[in-house]
Backbone as a ProteinNet text record, in pm:
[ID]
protein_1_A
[PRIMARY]
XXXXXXXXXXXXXXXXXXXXXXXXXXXXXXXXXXXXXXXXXXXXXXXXXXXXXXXXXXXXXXXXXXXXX
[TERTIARY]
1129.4	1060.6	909.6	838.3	701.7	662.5	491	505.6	369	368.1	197.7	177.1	83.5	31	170	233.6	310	435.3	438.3	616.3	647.7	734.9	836.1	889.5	869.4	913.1	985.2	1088.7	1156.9	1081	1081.1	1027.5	1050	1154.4	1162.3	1235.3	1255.2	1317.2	1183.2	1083	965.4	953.7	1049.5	1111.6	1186.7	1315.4	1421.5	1373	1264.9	1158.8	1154	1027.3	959.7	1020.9	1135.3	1148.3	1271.6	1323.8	1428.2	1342.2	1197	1124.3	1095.9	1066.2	1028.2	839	810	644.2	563.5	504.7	483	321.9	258.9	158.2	100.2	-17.1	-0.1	-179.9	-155.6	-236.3	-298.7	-415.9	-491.1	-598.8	-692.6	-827.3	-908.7	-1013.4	-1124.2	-1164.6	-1141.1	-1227.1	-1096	-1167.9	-1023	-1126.1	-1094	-1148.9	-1259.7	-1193.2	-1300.7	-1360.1	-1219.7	-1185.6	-1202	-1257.4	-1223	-1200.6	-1089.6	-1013.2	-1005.5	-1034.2	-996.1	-903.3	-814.6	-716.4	-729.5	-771.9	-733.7	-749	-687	-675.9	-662.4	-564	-579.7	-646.2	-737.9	-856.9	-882.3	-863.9	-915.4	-1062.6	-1114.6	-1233.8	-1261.6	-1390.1	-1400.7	-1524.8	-1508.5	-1581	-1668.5	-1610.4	-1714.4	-1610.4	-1702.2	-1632.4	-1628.9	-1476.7	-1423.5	-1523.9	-1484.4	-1602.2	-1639.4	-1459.4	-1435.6	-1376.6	-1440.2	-1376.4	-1291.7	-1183.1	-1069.9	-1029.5	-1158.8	-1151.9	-1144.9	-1116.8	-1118.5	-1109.3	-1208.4	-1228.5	-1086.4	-1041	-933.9	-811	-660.4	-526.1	-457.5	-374.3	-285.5	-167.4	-82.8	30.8	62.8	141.8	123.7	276.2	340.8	528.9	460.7	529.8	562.9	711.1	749.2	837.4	785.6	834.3	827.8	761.5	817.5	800.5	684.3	643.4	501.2	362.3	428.8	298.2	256.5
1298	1422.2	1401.6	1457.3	1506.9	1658.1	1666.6	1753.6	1773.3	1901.1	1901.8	2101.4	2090.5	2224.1	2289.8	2365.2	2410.8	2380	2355.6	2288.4	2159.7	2163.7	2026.3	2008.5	1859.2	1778	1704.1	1668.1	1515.6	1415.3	1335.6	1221.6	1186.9	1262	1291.1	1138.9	1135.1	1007.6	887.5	880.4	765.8	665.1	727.7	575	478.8	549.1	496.5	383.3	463	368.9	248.8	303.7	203.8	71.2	54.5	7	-102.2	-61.3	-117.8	-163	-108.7	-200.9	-311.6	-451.8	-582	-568.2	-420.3	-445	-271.6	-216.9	-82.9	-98.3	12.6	-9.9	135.9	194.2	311.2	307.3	450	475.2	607.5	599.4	748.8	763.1	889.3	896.6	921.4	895.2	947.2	1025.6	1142.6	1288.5	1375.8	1498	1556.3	1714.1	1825.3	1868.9	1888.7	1925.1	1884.6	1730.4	1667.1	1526.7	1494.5	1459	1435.4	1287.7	1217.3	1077.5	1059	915.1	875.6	756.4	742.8	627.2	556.6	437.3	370.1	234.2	115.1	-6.8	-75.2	-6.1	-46	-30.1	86.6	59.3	222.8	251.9	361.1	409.2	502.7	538.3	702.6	693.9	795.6	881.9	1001.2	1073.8	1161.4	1253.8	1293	1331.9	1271.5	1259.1	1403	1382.5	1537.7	1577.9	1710	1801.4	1813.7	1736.3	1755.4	1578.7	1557.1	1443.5	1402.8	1332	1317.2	1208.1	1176.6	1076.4	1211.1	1183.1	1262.4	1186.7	1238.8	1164.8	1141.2	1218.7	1226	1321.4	1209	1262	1316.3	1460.7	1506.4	1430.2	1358.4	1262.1	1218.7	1066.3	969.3	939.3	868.6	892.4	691.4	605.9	500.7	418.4	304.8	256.9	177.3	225	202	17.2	-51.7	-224	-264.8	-169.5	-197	-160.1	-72.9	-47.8	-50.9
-139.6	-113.4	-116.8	-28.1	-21	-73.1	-110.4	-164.7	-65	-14.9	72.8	27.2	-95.9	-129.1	-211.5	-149.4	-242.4	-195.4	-26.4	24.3	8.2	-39.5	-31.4	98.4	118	291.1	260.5	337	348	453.5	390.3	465.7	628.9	631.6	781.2	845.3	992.7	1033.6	1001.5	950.9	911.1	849.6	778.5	643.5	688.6	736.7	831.8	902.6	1022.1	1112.7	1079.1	993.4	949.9	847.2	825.3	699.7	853.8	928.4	1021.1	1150.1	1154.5	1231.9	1213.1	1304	1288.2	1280.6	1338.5	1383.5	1370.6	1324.5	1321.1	1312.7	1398.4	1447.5	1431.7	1324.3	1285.7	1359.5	1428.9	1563.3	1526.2	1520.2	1467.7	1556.1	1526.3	1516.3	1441	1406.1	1275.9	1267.4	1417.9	1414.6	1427.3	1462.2	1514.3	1577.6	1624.6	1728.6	1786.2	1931.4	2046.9	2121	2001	2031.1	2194	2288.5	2399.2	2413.6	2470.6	2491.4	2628.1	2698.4	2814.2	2778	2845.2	2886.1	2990	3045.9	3134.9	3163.6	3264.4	3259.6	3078.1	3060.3	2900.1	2779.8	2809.6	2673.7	2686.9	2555.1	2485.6	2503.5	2552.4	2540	2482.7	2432.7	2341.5	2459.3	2506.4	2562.9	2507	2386.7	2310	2174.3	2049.1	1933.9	1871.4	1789.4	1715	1598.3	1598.6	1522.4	1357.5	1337	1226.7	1140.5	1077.1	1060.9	951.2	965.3	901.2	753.7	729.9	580.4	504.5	412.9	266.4	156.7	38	-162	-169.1	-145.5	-270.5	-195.8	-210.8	-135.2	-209.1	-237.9	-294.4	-342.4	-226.1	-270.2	-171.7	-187.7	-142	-94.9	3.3	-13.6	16.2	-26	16.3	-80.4	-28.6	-96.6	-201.9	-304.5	-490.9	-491	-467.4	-452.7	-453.2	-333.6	-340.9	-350.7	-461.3	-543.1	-680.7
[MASK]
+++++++++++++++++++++++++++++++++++++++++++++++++++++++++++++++++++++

């Protein structure tokens, strides 16, 4: 179980994934709106960066497998 504010989540199909994948490749961005993105011949380009940006001090809770941590 996850816990985000006051609901409880299940981990959803992610664990499953990730744990029966050979290779997992975790794909984000650092901003987030008004994000504008181009795609093409292979390469990511950034058109004009989001408004809001997505680091934060300090995470509520964390789900990973026990082993390794």
């Amino acid at each position: 179980m996850s816990r985000f504010g006051p609901r409880l989540a299940g981990a959803g199909g992610f664990i499953n994934i990730s744990q029966a994948a050979k290779k997992v490749v975790f794909v984000g961005t650092f901003t987030a709106g008004r994000l504008r993105l181009t795609v093409g011949n292979g390469k990511l380009g950034i058109v004009e960066e989001g408004a809001a940006r997505k680091f934060v001090n300090e995470v509520e809770h964390r789900t990973c497998n026990g082993r390794y941590l």
